[in-house]
N, C-alpha and C positions, 0 to 999 in steps of 0.2 A: 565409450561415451556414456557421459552420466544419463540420467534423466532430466534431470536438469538441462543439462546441455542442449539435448532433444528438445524439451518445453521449447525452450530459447531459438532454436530452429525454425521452428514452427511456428513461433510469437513472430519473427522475423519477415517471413515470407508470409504469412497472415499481412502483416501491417504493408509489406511493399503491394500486395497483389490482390486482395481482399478487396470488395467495392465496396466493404462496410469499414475497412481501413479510418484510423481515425486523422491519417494522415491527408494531404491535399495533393494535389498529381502533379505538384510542383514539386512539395518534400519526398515523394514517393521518387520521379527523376535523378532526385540527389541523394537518396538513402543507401547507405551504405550497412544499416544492423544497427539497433537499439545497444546502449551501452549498459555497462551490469563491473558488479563488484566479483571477483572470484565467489566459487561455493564454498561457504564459511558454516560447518557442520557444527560450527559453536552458537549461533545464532537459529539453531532449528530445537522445537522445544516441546514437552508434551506438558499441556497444563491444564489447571482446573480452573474455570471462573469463579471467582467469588463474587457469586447475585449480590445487587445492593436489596437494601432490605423493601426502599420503596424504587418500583421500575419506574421514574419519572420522564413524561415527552420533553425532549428540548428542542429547538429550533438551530441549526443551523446552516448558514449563509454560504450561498456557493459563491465562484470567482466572477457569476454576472448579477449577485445580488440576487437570487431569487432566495427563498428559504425553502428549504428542507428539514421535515419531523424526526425525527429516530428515539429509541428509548435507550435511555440510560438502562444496560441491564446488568453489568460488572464490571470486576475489573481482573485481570490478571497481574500477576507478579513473576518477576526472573532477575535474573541478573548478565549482565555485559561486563563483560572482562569481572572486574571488582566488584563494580555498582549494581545493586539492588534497582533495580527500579518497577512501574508499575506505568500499566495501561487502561484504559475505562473501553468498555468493547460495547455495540452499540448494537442494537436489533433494528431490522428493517423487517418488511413483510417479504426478503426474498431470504432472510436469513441476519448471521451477525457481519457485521459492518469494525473494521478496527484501523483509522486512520490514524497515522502518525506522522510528526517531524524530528529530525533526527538534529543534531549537533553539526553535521555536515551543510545541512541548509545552505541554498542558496551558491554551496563552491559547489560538491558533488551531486548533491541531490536536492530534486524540484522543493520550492522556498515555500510550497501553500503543502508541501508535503506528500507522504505518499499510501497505497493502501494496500491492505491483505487482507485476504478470504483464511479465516482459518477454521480446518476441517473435524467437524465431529468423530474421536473416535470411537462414540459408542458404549462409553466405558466413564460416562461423567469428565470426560477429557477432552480435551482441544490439540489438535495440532496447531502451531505457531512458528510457522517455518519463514523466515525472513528473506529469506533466500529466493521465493515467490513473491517479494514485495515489489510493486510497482505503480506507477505512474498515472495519474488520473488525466484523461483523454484532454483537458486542458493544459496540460505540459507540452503537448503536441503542436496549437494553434488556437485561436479563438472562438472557432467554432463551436465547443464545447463548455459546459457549466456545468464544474464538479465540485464538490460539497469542500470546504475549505476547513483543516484538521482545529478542532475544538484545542483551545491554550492547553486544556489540560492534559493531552495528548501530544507536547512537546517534551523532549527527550532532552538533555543538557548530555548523555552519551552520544556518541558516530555508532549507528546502524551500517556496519560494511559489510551489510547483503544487499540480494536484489539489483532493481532497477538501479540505474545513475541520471545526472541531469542529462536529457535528450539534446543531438544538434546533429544535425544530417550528415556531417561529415565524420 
């Protein structure tokens, strides 16, 4: 078994059994394991940000209208299959913040988008592992207000890593 796998385990049994679960002890009843793309070692990345030159606050809107601050602080570049593309990475005061929507939107995966932690190597680099991407606690149920992925962090490529759209069964 990978690590991966194991995460995935333990993401699993976290959400059925956990009383911090973002789930409701209805969905918890009917859960059968969060859904996920194969591990896809092409979509895991080691990269550098490139800081914007001014780190500007912006405002954005979670899925019950409140706002939330973050700073625009880079962007990253890779490429999917062919395509080039580019992500703006965002700093909160627990760290960076890098939400996205993929091409899949809305059939495979959640339609306000999904997010990753990616981990300092230490070395002016980022890990950028997709495969770790997942689902903001409002894909779940309503109970939740999670920050809604900025336009310019839509993707016209399929991200097939990670989470997939959630449904108990």
């Amino acid at each position: 078994m990978s690590a991966l796998t194991d995460f995935r385990k333990m993401k699993d049994a976290y959400f059925l059994s956990d009383p911090q679960s973002p789930l409701t002890k209805q969905q918890k009843h009917d859960f059968k394991g969060l859904h996920y793309f194969p591990e896809n070692p092409a979509l895991r990345f080691v990269l550098k940000i490139e800081p914007f030159a001014e780190k500007e606050t912006v405002s954005i809107q979670t899925s019950k209208g409140d706002i939330r601050s973050y700073v625009r602080f880079g962007e990253i570049n890779f490429a999917v299959e062919t395509r080039q593309v580019r992500l703006t990475v965002y700093e909160t005061e627990h760290g960076f913040f890098l939400p996205f929507v993929d091409a899949l939107v809305g059939k495979e995966t959640y339609p306000a988008g999904r997010y990753l932690e990616i981990e300092d190597q230490g070395d002016s680099t980022f890990l950028v592992d997709f495969n770790m991407a997942y689902n903001p606690y409002c894909a779940y149920n309503d109970r939740w207000s999670c920050p809604l992925t900025p336009l310019e962090n839509h993707l016209s490529v399929a991200i097939r890593a990670g989470e997939k759209l959630f449904s108990v069964h």
